[in-house]
GUZA-533188 format. One record per atom (N, C-alpha, C, CB): residue in one letter; residue number from 1; x, y, z. Coordinates in steps of 0.1 Angstrom, whole numbers, plus 2048, in hexadecimal, padded with zeros to 3 digits. Atoms other than C-alpha are relative to their C-alpha. Glycine has a CB too. Example, Ala and Ser with C-alpha at 12.3 -4.5 7.8 and 13.67 -1.06 7.14 Angstrom:
2
(A,1,(809,7F4,800)) (A,1,(87B,7D3,84E)) (A,1,(809,80C,800)) (A,1,(7F6,800,80C)) (S,2,(7F7,7F5,800)) (S,2,(889,7F5,847)) (S,2,(7F8,80B,808)) (S,2,(804,805,7F2)) 
// end
This chain:
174
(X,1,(7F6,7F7,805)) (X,1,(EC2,5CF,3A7)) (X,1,(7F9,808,7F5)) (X,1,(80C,7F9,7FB)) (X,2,(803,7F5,809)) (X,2,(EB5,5EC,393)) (X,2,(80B,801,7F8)) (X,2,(7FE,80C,805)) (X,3,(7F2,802,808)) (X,3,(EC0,5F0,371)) (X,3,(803,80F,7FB)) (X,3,(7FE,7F5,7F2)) (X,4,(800,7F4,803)) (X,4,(ECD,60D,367)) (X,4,(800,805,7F2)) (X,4,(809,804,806)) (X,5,(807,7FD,80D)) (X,5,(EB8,623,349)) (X,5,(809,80A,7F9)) (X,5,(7F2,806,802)) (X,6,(7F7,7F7,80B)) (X,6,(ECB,630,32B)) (X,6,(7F9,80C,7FD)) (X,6,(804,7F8,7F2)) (X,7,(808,7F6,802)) (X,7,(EBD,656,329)) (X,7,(802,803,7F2)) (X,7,(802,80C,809)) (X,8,(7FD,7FC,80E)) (X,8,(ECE,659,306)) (X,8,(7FC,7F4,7F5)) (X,8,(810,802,800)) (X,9,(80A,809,808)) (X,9,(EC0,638,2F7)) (X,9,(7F2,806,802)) (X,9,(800,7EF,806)) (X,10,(808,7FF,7FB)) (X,10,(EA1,640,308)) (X,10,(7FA,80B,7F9)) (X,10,(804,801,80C)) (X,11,(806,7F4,806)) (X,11,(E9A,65F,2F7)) (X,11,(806,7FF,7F0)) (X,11,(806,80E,809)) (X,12,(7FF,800,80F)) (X,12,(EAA,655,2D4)) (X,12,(7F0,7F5,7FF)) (X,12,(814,7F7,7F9)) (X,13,(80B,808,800)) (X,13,(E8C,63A,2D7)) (X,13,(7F5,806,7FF)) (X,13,(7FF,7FA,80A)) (X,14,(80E,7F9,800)) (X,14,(E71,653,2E0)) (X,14,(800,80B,7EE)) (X,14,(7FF,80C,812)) (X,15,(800,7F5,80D)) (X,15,(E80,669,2C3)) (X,15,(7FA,7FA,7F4)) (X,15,(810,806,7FA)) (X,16,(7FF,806,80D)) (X,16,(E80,64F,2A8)) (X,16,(7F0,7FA,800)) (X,16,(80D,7F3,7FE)) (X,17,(811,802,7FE)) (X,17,(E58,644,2B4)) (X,17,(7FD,80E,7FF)) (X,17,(7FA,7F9,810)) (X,18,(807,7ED,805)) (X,18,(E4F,66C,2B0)) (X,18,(7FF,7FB,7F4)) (X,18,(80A,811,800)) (X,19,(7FF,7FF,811)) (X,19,(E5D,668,28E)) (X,19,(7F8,7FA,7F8)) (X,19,(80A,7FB,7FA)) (X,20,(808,80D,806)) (X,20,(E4C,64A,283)) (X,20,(7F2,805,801)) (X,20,(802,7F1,80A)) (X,21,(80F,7FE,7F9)) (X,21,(E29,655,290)) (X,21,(800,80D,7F4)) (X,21,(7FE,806,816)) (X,22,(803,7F6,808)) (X,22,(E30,676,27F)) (X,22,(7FE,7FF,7EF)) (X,22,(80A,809,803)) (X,23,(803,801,811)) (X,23,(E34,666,25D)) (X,23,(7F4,7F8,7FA)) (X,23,(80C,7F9,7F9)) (X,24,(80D,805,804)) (X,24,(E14,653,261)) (X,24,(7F5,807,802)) (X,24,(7FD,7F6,805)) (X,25,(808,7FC,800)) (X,25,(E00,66E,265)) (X,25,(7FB,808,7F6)) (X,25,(801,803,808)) (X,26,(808,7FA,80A)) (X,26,(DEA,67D,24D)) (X,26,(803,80F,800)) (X,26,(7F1,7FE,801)) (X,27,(809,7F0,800)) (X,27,(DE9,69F,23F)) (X,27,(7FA,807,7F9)) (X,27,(804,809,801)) (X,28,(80B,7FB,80A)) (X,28,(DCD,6B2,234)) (X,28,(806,80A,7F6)) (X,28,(7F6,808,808)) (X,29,(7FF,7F7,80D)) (X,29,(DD7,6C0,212)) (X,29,(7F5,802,7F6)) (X,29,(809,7FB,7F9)) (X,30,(80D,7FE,806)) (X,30,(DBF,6D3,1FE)) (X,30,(808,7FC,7EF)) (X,30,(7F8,812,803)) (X,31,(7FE,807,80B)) (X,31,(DC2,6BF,1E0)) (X,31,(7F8,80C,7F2)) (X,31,(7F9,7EE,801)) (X,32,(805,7F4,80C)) (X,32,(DBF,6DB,1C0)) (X,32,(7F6,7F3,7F9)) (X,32,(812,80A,7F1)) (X,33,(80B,80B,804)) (X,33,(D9A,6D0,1B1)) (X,33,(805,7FC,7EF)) (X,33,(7EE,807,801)) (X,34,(7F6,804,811)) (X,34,(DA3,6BD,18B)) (X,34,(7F2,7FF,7FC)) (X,34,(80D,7EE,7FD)) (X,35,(80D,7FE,80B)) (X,35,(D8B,6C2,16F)) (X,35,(805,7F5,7F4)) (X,35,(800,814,7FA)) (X,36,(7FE,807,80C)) (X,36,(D88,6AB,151)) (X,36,(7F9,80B,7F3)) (X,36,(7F7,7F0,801)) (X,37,(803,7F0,814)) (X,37,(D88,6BC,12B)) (X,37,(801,7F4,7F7)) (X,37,(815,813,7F8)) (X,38,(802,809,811)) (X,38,(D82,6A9,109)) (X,38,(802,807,7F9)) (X,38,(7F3,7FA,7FA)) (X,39,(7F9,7F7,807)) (X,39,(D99,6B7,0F4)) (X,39,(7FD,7FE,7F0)) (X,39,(80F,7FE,805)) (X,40,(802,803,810)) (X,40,(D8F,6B8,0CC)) (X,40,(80A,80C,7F9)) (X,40,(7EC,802,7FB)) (X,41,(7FD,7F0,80B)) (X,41,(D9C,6C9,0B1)) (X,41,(7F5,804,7F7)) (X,41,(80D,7FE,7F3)) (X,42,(809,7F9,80D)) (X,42,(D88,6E2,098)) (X,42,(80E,806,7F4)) (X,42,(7F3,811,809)) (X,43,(7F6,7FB,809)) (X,43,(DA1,6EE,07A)) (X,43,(80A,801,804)) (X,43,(7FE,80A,7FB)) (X,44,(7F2,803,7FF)) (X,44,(DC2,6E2,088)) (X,44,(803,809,810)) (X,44,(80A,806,7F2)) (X,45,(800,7FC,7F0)) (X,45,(DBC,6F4,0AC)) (X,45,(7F9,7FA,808)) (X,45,(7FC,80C,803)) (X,46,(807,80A,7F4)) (X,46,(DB1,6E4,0CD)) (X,46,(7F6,806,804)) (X,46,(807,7FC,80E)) (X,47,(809,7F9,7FC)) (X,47,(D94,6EC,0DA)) (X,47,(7F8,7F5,80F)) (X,47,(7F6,804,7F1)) (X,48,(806,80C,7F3)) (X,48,(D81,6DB,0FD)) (X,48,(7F2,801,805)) (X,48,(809,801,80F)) (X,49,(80D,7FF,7F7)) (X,49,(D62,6D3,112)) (X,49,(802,7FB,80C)) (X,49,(7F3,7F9,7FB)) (X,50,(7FB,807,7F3)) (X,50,(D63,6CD,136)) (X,50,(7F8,7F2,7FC)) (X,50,(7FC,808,811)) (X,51,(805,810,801)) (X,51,(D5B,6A3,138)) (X,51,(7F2,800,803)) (X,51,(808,7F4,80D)) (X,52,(810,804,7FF)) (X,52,(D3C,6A9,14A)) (X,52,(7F4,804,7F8)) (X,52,(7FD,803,80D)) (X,53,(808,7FB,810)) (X,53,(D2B,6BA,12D)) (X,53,(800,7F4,7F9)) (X,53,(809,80C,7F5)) (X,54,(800,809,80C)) (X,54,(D36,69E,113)) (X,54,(7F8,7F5,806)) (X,54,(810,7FB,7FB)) (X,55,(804,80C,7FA)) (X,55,(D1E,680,117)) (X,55,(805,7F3,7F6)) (X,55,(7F1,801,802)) (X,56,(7F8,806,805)) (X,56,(D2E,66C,0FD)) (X,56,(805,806,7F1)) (X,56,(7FC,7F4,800)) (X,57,(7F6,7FB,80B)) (X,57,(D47,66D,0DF)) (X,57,(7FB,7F2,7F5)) (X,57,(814,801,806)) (X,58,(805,80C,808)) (X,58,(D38,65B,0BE)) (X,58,(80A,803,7F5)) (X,58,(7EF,800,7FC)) (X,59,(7FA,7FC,80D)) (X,59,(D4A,653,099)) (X,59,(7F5,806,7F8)) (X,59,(806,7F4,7F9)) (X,60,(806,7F7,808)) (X,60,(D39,669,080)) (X,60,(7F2,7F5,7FA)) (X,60,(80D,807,7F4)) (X,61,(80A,802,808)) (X,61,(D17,65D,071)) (X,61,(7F8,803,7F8)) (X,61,(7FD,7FF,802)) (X,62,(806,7F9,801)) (X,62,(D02,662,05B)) (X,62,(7F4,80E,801)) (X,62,(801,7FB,7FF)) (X,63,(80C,7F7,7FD)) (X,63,(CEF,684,05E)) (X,63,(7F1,803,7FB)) (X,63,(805,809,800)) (X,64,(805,7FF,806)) (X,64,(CCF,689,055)) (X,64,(7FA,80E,800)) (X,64,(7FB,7F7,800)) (X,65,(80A,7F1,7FF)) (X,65,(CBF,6B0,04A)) (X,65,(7F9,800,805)) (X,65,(7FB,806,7F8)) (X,66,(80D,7FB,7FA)) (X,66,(CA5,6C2,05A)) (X,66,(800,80A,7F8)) (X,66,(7FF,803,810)) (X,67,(803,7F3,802)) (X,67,(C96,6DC,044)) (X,67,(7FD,804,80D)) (X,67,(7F5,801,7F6)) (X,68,(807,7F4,7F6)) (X,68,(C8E,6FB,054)) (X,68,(806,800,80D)) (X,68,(7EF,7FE,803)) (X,69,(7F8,801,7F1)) (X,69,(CA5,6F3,072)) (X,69,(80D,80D,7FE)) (X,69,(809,7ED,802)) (X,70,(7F9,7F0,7FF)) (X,70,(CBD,713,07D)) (X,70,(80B,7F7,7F9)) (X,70,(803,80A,812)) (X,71,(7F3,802,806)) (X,71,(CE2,716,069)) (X,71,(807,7FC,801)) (X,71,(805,804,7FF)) (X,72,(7F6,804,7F3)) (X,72,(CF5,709,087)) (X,72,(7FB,7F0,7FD)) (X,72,(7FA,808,814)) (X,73,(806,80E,7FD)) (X,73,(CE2,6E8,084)) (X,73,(801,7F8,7F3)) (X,73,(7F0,801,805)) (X,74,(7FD,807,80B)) (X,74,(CF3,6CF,06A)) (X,74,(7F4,7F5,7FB)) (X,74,(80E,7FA,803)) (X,75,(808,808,800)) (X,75,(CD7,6B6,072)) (X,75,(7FC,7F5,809)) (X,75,(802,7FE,7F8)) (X,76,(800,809,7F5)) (X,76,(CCF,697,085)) (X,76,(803,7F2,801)) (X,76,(7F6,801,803)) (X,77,(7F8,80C,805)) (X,77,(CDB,677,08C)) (X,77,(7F9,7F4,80A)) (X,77,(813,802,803)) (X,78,(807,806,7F4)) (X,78,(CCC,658,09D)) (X,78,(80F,7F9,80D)) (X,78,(7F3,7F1,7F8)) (X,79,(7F7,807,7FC)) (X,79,(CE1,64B,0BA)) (X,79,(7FB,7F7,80D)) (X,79,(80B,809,803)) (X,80,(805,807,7FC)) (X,80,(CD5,62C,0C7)) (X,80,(7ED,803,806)) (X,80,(80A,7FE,807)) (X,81,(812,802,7FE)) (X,81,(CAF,62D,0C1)) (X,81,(7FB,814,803)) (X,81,(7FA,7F3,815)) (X,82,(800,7F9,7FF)) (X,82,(CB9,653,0CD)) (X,82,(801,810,7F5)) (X,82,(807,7FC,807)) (X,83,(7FB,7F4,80C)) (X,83,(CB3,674,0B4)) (X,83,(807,80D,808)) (X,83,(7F1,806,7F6)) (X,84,(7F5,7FA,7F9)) (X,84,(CD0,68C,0BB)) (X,84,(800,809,7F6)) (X,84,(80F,7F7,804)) (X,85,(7FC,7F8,80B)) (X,85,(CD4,6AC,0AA)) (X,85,(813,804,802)) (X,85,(7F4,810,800)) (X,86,(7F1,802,7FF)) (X,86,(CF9,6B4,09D)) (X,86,(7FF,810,7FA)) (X,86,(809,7F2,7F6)) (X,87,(7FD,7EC,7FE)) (X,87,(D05,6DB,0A3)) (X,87,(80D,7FD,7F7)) (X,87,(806,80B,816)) (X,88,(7F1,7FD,805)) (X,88,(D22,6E8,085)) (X,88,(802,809,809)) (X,88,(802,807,7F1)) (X,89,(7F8,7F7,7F3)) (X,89,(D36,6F8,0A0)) (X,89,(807,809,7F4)) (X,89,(80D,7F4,80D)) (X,90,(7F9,7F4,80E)) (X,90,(D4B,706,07D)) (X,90,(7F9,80C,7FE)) (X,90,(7FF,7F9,7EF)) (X,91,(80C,7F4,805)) (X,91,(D2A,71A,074)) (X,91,(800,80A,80F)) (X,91,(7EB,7F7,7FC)) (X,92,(803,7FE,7F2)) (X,92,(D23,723,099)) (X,92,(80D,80B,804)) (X,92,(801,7F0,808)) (X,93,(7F5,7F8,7FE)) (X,93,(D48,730,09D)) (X,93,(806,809,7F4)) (X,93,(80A,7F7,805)) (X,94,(7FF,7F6,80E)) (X,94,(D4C,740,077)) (X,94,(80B,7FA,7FC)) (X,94,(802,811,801)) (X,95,(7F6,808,805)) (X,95,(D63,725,06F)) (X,95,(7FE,7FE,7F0)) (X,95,(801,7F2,809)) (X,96,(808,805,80B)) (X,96,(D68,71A,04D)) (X,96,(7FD,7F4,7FD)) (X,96,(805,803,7F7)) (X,97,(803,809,7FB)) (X,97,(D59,6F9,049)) (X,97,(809,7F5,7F9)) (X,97,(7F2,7FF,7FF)) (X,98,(7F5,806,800)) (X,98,(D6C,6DA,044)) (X,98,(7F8,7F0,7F9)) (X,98,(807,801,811)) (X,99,(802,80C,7FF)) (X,99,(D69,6B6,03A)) (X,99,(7FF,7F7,808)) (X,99,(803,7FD,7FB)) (X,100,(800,80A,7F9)) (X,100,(D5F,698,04B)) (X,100,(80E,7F9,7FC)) (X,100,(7F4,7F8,7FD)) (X,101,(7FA,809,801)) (X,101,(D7B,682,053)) (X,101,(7FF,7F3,805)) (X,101,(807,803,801)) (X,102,(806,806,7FB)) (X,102,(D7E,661,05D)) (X,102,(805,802,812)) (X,102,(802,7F4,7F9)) (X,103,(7FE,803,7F6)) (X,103,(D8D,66F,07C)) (X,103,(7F1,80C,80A)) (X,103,(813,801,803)) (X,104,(80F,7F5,7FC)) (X,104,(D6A,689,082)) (X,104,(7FE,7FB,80B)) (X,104,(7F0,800,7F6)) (X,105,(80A,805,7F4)) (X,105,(D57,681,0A0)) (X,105,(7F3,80A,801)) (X,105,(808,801,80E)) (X,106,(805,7F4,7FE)) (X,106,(D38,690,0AD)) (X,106,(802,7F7,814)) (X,106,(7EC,805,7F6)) (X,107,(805,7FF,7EF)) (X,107,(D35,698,0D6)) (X,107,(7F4,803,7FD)) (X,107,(807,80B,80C)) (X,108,(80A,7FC,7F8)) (X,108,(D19,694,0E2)) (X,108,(800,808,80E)) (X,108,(7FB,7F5,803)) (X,109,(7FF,7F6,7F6)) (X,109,(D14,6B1,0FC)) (X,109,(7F4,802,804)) (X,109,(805,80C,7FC)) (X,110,(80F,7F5,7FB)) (X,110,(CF9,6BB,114)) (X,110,(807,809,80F)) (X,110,(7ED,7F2,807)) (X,111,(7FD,7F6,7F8)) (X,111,(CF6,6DA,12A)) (X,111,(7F2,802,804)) (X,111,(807,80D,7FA)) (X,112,(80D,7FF,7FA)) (X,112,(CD8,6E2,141)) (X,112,(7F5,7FD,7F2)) (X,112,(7FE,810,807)) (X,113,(80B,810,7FD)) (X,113,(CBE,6C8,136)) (X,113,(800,80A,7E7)) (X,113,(7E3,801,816)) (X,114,(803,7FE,80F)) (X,114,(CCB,6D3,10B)) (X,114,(80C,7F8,7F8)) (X,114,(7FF,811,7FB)) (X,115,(7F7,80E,805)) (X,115,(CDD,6B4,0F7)) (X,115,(802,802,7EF)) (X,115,(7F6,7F0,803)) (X,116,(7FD,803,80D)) (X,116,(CEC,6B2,0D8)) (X,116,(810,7FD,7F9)) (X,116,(7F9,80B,7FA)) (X,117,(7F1,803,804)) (X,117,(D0C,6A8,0C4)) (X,117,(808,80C,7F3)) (X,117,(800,7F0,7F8)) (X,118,(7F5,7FB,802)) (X,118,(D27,6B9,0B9)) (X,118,(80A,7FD,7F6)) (X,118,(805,800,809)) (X,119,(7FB,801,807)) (X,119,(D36,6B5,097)) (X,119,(811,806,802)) (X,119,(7F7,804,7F7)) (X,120,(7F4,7FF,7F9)) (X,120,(D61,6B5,0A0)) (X,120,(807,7FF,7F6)) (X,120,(803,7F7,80B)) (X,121,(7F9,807,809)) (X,121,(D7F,6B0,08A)) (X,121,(804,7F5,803)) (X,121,(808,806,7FC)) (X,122,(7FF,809,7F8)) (X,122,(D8B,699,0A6)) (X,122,(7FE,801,80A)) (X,122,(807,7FB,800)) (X,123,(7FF,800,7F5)) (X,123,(D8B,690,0C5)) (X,123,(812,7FD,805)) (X,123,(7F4,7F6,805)) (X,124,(7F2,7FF,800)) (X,124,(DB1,694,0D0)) (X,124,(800,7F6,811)) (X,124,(806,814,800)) (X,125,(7FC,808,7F1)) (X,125,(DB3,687,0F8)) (X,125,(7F5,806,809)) (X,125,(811,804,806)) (X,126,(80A,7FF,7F3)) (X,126,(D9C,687,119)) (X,126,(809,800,808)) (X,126,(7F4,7F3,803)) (X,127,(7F6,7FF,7F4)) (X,127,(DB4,694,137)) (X,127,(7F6,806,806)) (X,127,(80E,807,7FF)) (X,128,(806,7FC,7F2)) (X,128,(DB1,69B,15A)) (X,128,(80D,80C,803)) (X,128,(800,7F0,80E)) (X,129,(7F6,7F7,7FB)) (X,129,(DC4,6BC,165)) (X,129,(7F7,80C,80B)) (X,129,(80A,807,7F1)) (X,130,(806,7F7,7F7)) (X,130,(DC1,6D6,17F)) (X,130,(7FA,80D,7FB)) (X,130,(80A,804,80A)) (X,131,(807,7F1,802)) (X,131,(DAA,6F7,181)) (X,131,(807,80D,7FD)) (X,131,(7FA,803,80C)) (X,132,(7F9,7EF,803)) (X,132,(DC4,70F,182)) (X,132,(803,7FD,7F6)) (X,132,(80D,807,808)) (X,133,(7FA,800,80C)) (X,133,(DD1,706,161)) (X,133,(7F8,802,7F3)) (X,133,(807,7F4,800)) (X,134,(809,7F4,806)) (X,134,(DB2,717,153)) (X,134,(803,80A,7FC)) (X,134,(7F7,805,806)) (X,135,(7FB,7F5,7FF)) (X,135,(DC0,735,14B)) (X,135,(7F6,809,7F5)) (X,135,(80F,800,7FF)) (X,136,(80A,7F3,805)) (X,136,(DA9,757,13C)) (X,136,(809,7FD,7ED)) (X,136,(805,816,80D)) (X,137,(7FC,7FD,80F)) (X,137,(DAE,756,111)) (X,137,(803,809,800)) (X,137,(7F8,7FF,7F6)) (X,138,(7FC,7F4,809)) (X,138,(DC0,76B,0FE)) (X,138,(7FC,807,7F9)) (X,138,(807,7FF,7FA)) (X,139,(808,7F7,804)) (X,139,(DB5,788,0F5)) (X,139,(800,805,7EC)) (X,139,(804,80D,80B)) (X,140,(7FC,802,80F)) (X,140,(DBB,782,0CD)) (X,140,(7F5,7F4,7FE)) (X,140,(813,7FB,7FD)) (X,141,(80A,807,804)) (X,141,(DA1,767,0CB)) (X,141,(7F3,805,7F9)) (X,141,(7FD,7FB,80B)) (X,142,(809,7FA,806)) (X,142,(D89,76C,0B1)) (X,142,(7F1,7FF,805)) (X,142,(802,7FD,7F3)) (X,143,(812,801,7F6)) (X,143,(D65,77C,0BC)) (X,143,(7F7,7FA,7FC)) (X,143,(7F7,80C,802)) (X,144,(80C,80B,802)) (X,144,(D52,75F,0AF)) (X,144,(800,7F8,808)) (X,144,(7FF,7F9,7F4)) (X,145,(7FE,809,7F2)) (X,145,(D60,74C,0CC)) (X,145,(802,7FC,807)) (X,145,(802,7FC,803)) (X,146,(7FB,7FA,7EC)) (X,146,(D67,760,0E7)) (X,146,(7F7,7FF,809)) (X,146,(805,811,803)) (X,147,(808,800,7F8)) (X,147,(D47,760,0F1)) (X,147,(7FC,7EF,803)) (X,147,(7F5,808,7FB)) (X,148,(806,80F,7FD)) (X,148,(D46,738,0F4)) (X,148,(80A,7FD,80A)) (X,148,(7FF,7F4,7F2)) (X,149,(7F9,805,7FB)) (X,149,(D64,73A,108)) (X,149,(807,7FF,80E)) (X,149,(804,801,7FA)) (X,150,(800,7FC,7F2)) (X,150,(D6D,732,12C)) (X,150,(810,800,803)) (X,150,(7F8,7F6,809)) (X,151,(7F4,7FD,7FB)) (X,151,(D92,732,12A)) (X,151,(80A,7F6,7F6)) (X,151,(800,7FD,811)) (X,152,(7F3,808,80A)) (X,152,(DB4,720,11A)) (X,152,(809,7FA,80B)) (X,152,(80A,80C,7F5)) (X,153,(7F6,804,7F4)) (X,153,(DCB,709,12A)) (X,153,(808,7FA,7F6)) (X,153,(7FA,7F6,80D)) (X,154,(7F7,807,80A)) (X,154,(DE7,6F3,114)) (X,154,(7FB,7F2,802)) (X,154,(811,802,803)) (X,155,(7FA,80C,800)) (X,155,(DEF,6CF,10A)) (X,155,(808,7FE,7F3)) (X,155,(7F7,7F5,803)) (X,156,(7F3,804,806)) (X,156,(E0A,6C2,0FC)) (X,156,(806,80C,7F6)) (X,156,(7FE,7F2,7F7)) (X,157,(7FD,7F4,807)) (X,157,(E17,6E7,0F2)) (X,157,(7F8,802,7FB)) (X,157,(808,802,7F9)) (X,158,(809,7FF,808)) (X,158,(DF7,6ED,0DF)) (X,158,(7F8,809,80D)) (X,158,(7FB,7F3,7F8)) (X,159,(809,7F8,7F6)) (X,159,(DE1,70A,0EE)) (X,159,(7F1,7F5,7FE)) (X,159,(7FE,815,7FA)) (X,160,(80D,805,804)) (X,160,(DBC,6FC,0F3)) (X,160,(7F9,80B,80A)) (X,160,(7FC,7EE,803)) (X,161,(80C,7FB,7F8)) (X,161,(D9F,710,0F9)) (X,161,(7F4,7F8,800)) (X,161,(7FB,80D,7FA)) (X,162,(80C,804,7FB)) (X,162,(D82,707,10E)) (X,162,(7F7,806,7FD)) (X,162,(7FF,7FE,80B)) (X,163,(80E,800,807)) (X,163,(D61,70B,101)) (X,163,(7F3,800,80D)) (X,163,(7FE,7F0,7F6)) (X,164,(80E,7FE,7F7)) (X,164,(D3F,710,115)) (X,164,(7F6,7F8,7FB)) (X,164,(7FA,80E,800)) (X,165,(80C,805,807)) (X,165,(D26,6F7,107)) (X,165,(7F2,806,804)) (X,165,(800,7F2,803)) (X,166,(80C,7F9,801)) (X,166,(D0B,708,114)) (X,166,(7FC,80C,7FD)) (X,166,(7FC,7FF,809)) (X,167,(802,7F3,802)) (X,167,(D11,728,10E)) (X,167,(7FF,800,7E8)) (X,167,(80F,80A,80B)) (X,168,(800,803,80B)) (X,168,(D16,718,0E7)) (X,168,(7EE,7FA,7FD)) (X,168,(80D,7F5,800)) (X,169,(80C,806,802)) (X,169,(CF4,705,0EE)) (X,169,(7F5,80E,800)) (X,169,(7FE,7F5,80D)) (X,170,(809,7F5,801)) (X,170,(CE2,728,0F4)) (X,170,(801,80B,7F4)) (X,170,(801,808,80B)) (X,171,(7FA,7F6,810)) (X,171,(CF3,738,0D3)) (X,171,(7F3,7F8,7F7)) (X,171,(817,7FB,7F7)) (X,172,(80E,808,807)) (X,172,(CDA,71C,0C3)) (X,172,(7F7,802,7FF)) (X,172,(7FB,7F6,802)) (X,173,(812,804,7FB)) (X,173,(CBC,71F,0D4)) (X,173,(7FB,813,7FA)) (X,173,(7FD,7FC,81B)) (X,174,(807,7EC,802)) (X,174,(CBB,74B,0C9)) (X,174,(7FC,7FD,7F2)) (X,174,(810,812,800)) 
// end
């Protein structure tokens, strides 16, 4: 005895296996690429480096002078067995200069095969965010540090401009 096939089960069955199959399938989304920034302050504004520039973030040390070393160059510091020279980014950008605090830091920064640290007021936060949120500076930025600059993006309501370390590292070397 043949049994007889329900065409309306039969096909709610095949529907609800489509479905299922369809929600386990992958799909290729172009995932927007994410950039890391190290966000510091200089005189109560943010300022950044992309991550892969910064090789680390130290507390303030003693510095020691270098006669005869350029204007830009506060002096040098050892960091682990390592001698590190430390850039006033203040002088550099026509800032006025400032006191050490205890919350100062220097970055250490290198850019094609040139290393040195980075005297900071602080270091504020290390985030991950997307590329588009780069956006071109404002055209009011003063010209001591427009030419260091690759663009502005926010955090936490606070504008921050991004910085060029290398193009800061070749302001040195003239």
């Amino acid at each position: 005895m043949a049994k007889k096939i329900d065409k309306k089960k039969s096909d709610r069955i095949k529907d609800e296996v489509k479905k299922r199959k369809d929600r386990k399938k992958v799909i290729d989304v172009d995932e927007e690429e994410k950039i890391k920034l190290v966000i510091f302050s200089l005189l109560n504004d943010y300022y950044a480096f992309y991550c892969s520039d910064v090789k680390e973030i130290l507390h303030t040390v003693k510095v020691t002078y270098v006669p005869g070393s350029n204007d830009f160059i506060i002096g040098v510091i050892n960091v682990r067995g390592d001698i590190e020279s430390v850039l006033d980014i203040y002088k550099l950008m026509a800032f006025p200069s400032t006191e050490n605090t205890p919350d100062s830091r220097f970055i250490i920064a290198e850019k094609e095969e040139i290393r040195s640290g980075i005297l900071v007021d602080s270091v504020v936060d290390v985030i991950d965010l997307p590329q588009s949120s780069i956006k071109p500076s404002i055209s009011t930025i003063r010209k001591s540090v427009k030419e260091f600059i690759i663009g502005q993006t926010s955090y936490k309501n606070k504008n921050v401009t991004l910085l060029d370390i290398g193009k800061i590292f070749q302001k040195i070397q003239v």
